[in-house]
N, CA, C and O atoms as CSV, one atom per row, in Angstrom:
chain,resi,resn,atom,element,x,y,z
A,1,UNK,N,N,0.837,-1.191,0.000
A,1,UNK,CA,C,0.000,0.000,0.000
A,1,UNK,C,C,0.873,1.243,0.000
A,1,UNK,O,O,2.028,1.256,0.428
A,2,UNK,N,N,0.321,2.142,-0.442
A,2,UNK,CA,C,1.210,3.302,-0.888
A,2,UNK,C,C,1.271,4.144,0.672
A,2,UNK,O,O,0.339,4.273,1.466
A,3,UNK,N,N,2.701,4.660,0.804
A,3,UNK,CA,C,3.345,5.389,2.042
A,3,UNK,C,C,4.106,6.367,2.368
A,3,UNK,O,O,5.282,6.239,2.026
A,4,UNK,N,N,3.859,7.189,2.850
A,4,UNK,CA,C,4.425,8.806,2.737
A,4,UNK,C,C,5.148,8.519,3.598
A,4,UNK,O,O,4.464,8.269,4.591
A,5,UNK,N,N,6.571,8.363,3.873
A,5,UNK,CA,C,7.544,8.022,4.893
A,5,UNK,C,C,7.497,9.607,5.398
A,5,UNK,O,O,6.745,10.480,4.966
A,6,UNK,N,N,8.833,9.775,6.761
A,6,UNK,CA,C,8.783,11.051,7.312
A,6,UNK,C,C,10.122,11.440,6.519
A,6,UNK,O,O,10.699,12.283,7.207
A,7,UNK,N,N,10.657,11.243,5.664
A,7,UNK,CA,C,11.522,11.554,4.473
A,7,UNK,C,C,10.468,12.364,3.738
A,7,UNK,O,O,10.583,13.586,3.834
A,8,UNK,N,N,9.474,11.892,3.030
A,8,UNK,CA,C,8.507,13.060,2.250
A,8,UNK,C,C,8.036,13.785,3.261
A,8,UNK,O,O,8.528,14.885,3.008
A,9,UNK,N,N,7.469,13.900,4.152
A,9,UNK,CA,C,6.676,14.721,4.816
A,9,UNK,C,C,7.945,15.870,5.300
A,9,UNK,O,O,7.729,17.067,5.110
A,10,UNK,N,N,8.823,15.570,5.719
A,10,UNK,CA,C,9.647,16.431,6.198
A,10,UNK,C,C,10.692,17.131,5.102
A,10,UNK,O,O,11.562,17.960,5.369
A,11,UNK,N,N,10.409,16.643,3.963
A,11,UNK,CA,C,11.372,17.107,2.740
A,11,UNK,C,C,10.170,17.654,1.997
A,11,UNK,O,O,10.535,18.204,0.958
A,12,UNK,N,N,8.941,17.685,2.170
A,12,UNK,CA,C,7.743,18.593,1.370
A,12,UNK,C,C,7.820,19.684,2.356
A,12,UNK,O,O,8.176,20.759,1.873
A,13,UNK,N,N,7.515,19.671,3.927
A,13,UNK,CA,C,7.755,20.923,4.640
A,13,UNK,C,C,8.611,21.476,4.588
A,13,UNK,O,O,8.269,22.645,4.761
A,14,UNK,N,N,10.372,21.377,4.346
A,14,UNK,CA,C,11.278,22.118,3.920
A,14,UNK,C,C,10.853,23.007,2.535
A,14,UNK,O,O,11.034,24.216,2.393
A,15,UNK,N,N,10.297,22.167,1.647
A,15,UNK,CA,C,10.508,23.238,0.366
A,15,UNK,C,C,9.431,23.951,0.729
A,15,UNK,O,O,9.568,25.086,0.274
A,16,UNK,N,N,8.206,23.820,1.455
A,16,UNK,CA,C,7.216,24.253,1.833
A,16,UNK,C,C,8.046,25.978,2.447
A,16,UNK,O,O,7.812,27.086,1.965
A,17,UNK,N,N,8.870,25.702,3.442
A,17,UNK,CA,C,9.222,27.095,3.971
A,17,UNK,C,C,9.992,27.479,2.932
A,17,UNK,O,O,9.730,28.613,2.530
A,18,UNK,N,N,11.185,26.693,2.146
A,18,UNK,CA,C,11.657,27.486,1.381
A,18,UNK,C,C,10.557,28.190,0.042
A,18,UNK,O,O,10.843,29.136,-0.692
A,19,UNK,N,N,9.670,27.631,0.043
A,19,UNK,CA,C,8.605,28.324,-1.077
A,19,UNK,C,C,8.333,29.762,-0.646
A,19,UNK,O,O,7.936,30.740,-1.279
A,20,UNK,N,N,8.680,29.575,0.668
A,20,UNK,CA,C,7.761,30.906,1.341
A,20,UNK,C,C,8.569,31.844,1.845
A,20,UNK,O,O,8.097,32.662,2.634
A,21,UNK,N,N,10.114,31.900,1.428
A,21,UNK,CA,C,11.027,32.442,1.678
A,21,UNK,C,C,11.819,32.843,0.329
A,21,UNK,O,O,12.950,33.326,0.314
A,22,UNK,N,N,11.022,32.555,-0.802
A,22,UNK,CA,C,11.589,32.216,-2.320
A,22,UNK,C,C,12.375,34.026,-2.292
A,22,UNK,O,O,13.598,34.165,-2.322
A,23,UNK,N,N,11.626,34.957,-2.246
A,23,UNK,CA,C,12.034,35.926,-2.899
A,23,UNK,C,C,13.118,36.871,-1.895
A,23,UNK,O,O,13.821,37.782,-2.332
A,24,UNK,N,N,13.070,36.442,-0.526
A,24,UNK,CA,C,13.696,36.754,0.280
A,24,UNK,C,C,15.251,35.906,0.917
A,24,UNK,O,O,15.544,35.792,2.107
A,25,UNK,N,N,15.957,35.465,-0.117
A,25,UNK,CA,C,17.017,34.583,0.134
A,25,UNK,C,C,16.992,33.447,0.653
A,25,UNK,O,O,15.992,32.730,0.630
A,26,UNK,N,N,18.246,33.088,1.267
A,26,UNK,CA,C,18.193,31.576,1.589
A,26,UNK,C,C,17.634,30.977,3.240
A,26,UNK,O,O,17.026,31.684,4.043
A,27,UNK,N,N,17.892,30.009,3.389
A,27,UNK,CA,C,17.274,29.769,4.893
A,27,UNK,C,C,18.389,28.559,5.131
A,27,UNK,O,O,18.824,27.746,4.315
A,28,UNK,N,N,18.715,28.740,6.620
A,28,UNK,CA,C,19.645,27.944,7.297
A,28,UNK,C,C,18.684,26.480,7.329
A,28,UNK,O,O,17.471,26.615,7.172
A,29,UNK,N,N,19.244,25.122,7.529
A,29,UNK,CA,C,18.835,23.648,7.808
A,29,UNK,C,C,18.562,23.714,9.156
A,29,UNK,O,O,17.728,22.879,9.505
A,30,UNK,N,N,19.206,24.799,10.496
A,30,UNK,CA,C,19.179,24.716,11.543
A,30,UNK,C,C,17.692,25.434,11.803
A,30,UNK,O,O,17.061,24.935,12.735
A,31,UNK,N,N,16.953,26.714,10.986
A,31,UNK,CA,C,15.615,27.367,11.604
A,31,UNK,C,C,14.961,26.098,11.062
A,31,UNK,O,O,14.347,25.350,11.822
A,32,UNK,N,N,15.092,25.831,9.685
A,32,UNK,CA,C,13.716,24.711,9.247
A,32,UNK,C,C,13.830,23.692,10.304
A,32,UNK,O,O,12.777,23.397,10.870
A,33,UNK,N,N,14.924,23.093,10.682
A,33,UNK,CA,C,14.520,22.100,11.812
A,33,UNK,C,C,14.279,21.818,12.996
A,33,UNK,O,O,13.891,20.774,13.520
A,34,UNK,N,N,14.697,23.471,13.668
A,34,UNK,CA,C,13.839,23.925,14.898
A,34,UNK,C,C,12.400,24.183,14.617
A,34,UNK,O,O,11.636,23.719,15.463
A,35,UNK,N,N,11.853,24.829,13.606
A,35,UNK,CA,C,10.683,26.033,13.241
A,35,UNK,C,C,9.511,24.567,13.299
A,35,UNK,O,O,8.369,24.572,13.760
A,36,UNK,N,N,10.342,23.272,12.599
A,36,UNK,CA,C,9.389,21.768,12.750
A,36,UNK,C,C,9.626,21.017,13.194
A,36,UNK,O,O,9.205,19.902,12.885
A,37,UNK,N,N,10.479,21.266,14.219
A,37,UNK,CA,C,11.084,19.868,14.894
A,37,UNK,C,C,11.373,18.525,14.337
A,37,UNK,O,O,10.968,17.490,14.865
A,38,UNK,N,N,12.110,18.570,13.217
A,38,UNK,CA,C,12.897,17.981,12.313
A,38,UNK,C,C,14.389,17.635,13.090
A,38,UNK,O,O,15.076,18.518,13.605
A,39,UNK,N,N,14.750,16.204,13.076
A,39,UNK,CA,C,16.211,16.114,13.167
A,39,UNK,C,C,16.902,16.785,12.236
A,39,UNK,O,O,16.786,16.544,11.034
A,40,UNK,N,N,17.748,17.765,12.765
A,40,UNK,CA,C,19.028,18.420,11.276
A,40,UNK,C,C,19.643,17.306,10.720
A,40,UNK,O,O,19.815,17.336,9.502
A,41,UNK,N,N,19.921,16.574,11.185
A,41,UNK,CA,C,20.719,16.039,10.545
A,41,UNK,C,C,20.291,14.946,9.698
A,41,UNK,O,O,21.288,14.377,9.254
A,42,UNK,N,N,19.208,14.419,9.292
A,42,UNK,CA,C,18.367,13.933,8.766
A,42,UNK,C,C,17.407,15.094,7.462
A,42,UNK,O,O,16.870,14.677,6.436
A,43,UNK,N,N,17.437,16.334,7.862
A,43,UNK,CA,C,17.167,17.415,7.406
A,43,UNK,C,C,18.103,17.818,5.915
A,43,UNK,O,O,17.838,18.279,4.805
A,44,UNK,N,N,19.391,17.316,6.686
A,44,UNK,CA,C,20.407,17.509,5.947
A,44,UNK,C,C,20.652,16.434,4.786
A,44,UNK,O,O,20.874,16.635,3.592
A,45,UNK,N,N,20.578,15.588,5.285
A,45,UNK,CA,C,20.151,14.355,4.009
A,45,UNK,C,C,19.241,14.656,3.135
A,45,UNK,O,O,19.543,14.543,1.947
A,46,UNK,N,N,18.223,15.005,3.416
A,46,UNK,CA,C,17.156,14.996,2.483
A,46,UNK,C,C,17.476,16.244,1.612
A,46,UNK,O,O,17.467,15.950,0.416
A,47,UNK,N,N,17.711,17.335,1.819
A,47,UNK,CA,C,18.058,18.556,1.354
A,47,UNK,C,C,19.550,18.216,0.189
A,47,UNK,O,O,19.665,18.724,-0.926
A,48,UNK,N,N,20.409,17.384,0.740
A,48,UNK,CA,C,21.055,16.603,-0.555
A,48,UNK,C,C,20.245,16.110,-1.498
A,48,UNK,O,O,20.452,16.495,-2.649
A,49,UNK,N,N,19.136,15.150,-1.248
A,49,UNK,CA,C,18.555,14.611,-2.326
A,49,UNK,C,C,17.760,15.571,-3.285
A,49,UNK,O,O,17.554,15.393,-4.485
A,50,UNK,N,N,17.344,16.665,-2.475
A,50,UNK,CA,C,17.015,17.717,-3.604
A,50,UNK,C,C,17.482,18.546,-4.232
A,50,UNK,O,O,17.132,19.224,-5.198
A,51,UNK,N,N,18.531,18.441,-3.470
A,51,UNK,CA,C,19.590,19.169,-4.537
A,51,UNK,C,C,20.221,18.867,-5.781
A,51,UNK,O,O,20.496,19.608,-6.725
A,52,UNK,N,N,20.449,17.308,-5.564
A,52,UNK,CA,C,21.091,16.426,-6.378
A,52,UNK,C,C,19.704,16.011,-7.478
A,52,UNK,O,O,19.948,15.541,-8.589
A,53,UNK,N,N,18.287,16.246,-7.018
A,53,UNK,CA,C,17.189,16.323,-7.948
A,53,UNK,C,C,16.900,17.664,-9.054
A,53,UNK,O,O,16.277,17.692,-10.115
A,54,UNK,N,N,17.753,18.897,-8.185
A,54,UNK,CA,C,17.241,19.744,-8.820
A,54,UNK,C,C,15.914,20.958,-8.552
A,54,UNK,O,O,15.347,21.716,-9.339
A,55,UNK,N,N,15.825,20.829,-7.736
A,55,UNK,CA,C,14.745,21.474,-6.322
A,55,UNK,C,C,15.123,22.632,-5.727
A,55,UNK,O,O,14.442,23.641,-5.908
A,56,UNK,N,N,15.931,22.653,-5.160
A,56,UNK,CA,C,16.952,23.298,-3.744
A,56,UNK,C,C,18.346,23.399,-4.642
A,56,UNK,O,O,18.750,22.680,-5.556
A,57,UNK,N,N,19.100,24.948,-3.823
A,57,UNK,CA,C,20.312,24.965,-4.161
A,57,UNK,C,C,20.838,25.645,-2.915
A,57,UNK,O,O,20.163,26.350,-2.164
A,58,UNK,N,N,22.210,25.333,-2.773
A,58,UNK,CA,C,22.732,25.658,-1.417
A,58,UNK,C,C,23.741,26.454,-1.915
A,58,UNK,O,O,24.284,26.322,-3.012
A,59,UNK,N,N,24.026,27.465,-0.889
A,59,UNK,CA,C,25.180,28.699,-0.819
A,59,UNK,C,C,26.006,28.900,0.196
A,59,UNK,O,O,25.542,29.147,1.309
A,60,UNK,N,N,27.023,28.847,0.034
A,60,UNK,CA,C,27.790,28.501,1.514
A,60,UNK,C,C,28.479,30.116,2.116
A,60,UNK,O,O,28.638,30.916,1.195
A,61,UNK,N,N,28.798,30.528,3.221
A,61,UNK,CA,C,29.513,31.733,3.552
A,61,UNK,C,C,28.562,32.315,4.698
A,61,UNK,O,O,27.912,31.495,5.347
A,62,UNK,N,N,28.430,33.754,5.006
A,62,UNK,CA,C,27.366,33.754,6.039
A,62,UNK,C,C,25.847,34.242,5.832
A,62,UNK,O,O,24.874,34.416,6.565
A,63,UNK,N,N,26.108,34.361,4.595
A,63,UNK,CA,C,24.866,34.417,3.890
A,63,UNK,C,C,23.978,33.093,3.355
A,63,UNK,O,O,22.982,33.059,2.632
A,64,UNK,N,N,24.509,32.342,3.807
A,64,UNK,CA,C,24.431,30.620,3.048
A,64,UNK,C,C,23.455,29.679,3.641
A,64,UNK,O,O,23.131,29.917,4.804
A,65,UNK,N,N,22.963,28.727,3.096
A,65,UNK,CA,C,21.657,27.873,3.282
A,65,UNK,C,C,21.202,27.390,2.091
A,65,UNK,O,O,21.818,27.086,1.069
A,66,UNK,N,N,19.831,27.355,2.409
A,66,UNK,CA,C,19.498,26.924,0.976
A,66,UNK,C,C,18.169,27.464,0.366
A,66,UNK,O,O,17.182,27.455,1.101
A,67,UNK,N,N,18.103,27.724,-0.337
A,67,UNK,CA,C,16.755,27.828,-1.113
A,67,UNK,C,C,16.311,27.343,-2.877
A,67,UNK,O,O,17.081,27.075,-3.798
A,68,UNK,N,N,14.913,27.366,-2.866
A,68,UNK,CA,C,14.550,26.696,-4.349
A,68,UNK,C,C,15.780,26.970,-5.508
A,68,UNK,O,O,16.711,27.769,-5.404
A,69,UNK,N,N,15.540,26.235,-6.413
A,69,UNK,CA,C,16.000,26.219,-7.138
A,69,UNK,C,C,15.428,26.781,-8.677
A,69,UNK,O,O,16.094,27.020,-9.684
A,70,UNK,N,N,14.045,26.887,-8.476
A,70,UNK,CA,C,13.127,27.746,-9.384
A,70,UNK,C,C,12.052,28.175,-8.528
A,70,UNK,O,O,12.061,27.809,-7.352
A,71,UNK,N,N,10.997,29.008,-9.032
A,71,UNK,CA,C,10.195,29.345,-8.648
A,71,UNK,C,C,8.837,28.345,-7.935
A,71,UNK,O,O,8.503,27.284,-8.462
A,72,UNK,N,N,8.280,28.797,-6.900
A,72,UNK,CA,C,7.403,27.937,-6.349
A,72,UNK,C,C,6.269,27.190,-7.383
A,72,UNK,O,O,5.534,26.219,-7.202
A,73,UNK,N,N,6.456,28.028,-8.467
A,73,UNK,CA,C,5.459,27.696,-9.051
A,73,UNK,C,C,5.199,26.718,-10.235
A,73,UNK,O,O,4.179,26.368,-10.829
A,74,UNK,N,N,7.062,26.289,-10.389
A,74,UNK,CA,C,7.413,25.640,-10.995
A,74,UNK,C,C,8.079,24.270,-10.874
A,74,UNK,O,O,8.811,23.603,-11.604
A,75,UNK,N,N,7.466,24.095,-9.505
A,75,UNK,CA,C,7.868,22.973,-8.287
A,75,UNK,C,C,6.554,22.372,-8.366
A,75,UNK,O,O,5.532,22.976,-8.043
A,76,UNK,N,N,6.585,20.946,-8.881
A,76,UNK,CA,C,5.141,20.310,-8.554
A,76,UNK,C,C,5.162,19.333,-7.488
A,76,UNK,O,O,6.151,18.603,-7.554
A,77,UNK,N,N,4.333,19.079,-6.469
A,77,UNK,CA,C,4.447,17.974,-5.305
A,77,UNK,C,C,4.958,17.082,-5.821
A,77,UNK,O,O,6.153,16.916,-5.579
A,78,UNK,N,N,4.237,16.108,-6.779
A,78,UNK,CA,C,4.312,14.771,-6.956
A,78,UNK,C,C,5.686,14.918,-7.781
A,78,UNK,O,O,5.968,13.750,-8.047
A,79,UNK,N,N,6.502,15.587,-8.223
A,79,UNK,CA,C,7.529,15.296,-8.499
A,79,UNK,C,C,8.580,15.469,-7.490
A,79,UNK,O,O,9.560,14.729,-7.572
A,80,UNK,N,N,8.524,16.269,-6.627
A,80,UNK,CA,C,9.413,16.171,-5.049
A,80,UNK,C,C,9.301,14.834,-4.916
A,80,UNK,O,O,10.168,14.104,-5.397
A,81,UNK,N,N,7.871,14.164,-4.032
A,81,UNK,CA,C,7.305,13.354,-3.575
A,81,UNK,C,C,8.137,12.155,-4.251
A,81,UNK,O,O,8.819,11.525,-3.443
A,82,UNK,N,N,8.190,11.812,-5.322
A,82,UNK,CA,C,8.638,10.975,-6.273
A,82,UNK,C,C,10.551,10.890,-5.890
A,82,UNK,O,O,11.230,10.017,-5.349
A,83,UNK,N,N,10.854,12.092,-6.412
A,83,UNK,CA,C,12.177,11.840,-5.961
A,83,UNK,C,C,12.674,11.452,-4.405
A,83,UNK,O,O,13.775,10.932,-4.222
A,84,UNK,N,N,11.714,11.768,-3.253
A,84,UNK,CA,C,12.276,11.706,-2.287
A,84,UNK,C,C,11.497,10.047,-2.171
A,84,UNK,O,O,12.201,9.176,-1.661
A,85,UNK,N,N,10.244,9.697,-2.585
A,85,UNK,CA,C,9.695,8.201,-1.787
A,85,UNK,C,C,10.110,6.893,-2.878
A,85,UNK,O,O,9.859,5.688,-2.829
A,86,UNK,N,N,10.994,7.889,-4.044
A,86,UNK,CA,C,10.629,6.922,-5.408
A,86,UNK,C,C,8.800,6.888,-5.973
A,86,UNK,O,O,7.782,7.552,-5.781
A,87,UNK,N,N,9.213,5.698,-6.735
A,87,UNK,CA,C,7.852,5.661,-7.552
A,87,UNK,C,C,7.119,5.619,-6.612
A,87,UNK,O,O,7.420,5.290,-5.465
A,88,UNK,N,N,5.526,6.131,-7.236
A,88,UNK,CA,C,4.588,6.015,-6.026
A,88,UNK,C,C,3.815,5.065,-6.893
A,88,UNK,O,O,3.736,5.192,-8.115
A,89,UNK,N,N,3.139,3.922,-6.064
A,89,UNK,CA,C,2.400,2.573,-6.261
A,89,UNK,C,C,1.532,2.506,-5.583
A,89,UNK,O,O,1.847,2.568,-4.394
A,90,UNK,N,N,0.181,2.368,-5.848
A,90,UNK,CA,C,-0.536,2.258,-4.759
A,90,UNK,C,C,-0.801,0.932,-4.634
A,90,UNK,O,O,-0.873,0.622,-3.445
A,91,UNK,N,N,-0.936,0.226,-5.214
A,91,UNK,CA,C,-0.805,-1.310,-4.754
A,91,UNK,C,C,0.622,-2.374,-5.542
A,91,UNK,O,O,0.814,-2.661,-6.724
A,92,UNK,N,N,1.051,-2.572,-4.862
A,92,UNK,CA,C,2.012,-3.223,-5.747
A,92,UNK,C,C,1.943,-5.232,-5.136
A,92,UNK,O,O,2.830,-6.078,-5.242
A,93,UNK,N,N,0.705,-5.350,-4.611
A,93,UNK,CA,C,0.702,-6.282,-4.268
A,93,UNK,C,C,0.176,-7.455,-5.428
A,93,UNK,O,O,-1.036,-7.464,-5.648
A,94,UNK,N,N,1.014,-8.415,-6.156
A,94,UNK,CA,C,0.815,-9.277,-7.313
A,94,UNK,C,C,-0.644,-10.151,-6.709
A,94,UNK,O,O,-1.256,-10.574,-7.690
A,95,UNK,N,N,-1.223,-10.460,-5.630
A,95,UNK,CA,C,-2.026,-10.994,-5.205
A,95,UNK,C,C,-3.681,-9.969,-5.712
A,95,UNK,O,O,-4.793,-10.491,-5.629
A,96,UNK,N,N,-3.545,-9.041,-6.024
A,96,UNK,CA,C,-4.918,-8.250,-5.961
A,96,UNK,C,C,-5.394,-9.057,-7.208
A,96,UNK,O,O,-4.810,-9.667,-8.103
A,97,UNK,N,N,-6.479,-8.850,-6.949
A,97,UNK,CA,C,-7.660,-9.553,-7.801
A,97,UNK,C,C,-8.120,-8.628,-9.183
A,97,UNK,O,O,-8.437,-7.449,-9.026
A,98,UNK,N,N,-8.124,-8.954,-9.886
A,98,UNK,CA,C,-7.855,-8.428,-11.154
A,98,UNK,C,C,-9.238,-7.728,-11.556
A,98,UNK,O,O,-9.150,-6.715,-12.250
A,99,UNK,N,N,-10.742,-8.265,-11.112
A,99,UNK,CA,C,-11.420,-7.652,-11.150
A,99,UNK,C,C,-11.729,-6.183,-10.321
A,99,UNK,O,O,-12.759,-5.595,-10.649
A,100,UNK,N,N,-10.923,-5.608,-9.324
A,100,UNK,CA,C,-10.925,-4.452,-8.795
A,100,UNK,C,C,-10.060,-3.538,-9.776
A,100,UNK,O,O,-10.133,-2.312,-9.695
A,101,UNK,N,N,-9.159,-4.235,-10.793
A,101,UNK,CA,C,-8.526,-3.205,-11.169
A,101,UNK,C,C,-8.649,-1.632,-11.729
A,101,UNK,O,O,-7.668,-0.913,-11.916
A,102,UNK,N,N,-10.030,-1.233,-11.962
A,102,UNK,CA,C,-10.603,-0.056,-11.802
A,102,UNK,C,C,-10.680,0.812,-10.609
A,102,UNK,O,O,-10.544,2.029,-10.480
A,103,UNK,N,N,-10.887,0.034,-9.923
A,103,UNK,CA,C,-10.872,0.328,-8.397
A,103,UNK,C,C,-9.566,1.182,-7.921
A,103,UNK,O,O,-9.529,2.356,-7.554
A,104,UNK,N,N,-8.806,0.504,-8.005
A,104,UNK,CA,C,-7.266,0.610,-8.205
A,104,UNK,C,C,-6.512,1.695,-8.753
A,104,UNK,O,O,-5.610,2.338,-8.218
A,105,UNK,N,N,-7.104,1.833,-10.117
A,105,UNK,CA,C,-6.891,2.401,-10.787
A,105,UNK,C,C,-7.399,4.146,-10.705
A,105,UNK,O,O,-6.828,5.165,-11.094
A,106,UNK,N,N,-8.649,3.939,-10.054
A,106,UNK,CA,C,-9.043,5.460,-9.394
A,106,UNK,C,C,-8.869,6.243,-8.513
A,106,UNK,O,O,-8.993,7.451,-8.313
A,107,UNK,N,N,-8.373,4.834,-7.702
A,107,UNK,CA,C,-7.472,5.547,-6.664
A,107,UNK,C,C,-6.272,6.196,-7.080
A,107,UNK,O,O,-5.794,7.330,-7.042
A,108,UNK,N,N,-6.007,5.230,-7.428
A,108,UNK,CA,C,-4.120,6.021,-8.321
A,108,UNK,C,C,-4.185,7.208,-9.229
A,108,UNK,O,O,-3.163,7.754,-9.643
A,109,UNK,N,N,-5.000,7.474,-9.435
A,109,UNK,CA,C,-5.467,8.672,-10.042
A,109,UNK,C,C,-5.839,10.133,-9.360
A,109,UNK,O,O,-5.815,11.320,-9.682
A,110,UNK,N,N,-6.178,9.366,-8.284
A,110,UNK,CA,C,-7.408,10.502,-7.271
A,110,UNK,C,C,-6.065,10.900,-6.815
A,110,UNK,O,O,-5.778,12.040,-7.179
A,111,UNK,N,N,-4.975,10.182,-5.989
A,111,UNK,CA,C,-3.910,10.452,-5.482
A,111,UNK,C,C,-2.820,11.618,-6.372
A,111,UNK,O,O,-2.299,12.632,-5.906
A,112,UNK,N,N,-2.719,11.119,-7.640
A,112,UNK,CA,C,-1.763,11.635,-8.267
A,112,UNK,C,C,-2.098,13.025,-8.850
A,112,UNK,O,O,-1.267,13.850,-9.231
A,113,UNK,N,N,-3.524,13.169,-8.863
A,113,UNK,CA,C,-3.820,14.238,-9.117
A,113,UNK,C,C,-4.281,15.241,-7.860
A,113,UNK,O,O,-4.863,16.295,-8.117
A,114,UNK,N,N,-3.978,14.837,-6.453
A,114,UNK,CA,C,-4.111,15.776,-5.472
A,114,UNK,C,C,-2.798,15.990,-5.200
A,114,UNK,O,O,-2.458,16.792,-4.330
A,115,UNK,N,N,-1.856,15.228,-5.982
A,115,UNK,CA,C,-0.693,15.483,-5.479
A,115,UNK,C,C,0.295,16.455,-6.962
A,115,UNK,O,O,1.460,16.826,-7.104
A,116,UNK,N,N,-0.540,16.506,-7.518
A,116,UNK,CA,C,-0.733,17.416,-9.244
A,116,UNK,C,C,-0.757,19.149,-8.595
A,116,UNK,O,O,-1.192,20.072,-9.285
A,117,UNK,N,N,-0.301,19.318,-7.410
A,117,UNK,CA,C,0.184,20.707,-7.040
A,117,UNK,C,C,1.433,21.427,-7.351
A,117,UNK,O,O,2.531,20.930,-7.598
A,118,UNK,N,N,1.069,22.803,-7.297
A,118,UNK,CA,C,2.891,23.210,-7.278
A,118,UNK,C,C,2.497,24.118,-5.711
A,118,UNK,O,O,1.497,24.584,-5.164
A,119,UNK,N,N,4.152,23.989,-5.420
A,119,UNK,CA,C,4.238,24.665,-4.128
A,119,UNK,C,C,3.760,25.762,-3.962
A,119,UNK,O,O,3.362,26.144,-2.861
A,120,UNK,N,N,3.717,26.419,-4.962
A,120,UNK,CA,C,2.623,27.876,-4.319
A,120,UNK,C,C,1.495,27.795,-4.311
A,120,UNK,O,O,0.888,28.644,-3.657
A,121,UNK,N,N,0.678,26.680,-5.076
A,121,UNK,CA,C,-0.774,26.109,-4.801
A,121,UNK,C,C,-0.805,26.089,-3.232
A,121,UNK,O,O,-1.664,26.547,-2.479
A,122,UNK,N,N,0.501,25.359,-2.911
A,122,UNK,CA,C,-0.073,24.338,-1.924
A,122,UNK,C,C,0.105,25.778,-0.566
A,122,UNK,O,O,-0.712,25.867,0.351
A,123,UNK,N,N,1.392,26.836,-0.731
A,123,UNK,CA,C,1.328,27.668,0.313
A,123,UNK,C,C,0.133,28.696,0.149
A,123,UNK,O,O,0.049,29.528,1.052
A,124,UNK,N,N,-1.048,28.780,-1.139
A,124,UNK,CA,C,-1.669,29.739,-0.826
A,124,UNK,C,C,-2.936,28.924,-0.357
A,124,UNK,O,O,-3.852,29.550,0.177
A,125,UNK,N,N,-3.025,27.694,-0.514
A,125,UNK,CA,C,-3.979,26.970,0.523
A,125,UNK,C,C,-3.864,27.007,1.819
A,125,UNK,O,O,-4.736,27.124,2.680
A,126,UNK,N,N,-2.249,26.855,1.940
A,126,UNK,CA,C,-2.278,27.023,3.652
A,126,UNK,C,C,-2.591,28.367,4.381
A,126,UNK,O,O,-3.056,28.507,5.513
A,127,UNK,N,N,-2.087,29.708,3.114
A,127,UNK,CA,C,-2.730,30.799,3.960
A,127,UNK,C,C,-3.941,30.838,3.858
A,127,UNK,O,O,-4.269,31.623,4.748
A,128,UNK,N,N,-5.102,30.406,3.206
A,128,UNK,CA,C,-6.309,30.463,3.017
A,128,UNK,C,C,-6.853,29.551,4.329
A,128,UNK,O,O,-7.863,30.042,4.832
A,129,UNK,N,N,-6.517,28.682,4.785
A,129,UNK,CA,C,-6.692,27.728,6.050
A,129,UNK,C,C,-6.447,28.842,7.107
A,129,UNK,O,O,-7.261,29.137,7.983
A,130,UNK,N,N,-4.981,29.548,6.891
A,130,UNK,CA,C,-5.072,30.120,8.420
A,130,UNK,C,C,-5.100,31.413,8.022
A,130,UNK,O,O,-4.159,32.145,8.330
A,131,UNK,N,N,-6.081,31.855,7.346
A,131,UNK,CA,C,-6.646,33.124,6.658
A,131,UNK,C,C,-5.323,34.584,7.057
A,131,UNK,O,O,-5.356,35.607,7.741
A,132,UNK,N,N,-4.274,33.891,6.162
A,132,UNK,CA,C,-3.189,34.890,5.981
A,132,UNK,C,C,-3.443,35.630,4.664
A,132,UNK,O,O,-3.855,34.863,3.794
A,133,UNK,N,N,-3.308,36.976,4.250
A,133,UNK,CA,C,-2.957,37.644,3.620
A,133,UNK,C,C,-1.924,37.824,2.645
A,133,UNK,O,O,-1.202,38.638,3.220
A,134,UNK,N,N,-1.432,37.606,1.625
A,134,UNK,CA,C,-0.189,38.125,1.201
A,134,UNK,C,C,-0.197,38.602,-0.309
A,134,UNK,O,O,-0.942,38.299,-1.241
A,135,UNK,N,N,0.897,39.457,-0.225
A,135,UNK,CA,C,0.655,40.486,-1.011
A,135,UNK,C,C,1.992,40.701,-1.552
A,135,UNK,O,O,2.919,41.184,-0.901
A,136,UNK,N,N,2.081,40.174,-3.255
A,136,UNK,CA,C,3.113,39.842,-3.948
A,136,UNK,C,C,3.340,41.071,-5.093
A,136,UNK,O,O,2.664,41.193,-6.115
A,137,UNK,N,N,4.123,41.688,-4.800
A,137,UNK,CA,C,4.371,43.135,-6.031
A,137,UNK,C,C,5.567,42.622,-6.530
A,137,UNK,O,O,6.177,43.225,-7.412
């Protein structure tokens, strides 16, 4: 059955703040993993893998951290998601019964297309949840 390890969840909330920090420089591994109580150093792993995906870019000196690598808007979930969980499967069990395969099949759909976001979708949902304001010139 298909599984969002705490590798995606905690490597979607990183780009999540860096989405929301896009136009205002980079961000240290040490606030994102206080700000969510994230191990850094596990923080730090994952932030390799997006880098090495193409996501995130890091700057070193005292200005240094990391931030996107394009625009929020050009960041889609399910392709983070993908690089950090691998393929996503929702059943990969050879035992399912062949007559549900519609079944199956809508699910895998329903999924891939809620996960058919880009990060600024997904941060202007969250200000709409906690009825934030923002105001982009």
């Amino acid at each position: 059955m298909f599984t969002i390890s705490a590798k995606g969840i905690y490597g979607l909330t990183a780009l999540t703040e860096l989405a929301a920090r896009y136009r205002h420089g980079t961000m240290q591994i040490r606030d994102i993993a206080e700000m969510h109580n994230i191990p850094q150093h596990y923080l730090e792993q994952i932030l390799v893998v997006l880098k090495k995906g193409g996501l995130v870019e890091s700057q070193r000196g005292s200005q240094g951290g990391y931030r996107l690598a394009r625009s929020p808007s050009a960041i889609v979930v399910i392709d983070a998601m993908t690089l950090l969980e691998g393929k996503l499967e929702i059943v990969s069990d050879p035992r399912k019964q062949k007559h549900l395969d519609f079944f199956w099949s809508g699910l895998d759909r329903a999924i891939r297309d809620h996960l058919e976001v880009t990060l600024e979708d997904l941060l202007l949902a969250r200000q709409q949840r906690d009825h934030q304001f923002v105001y982009t010139i």
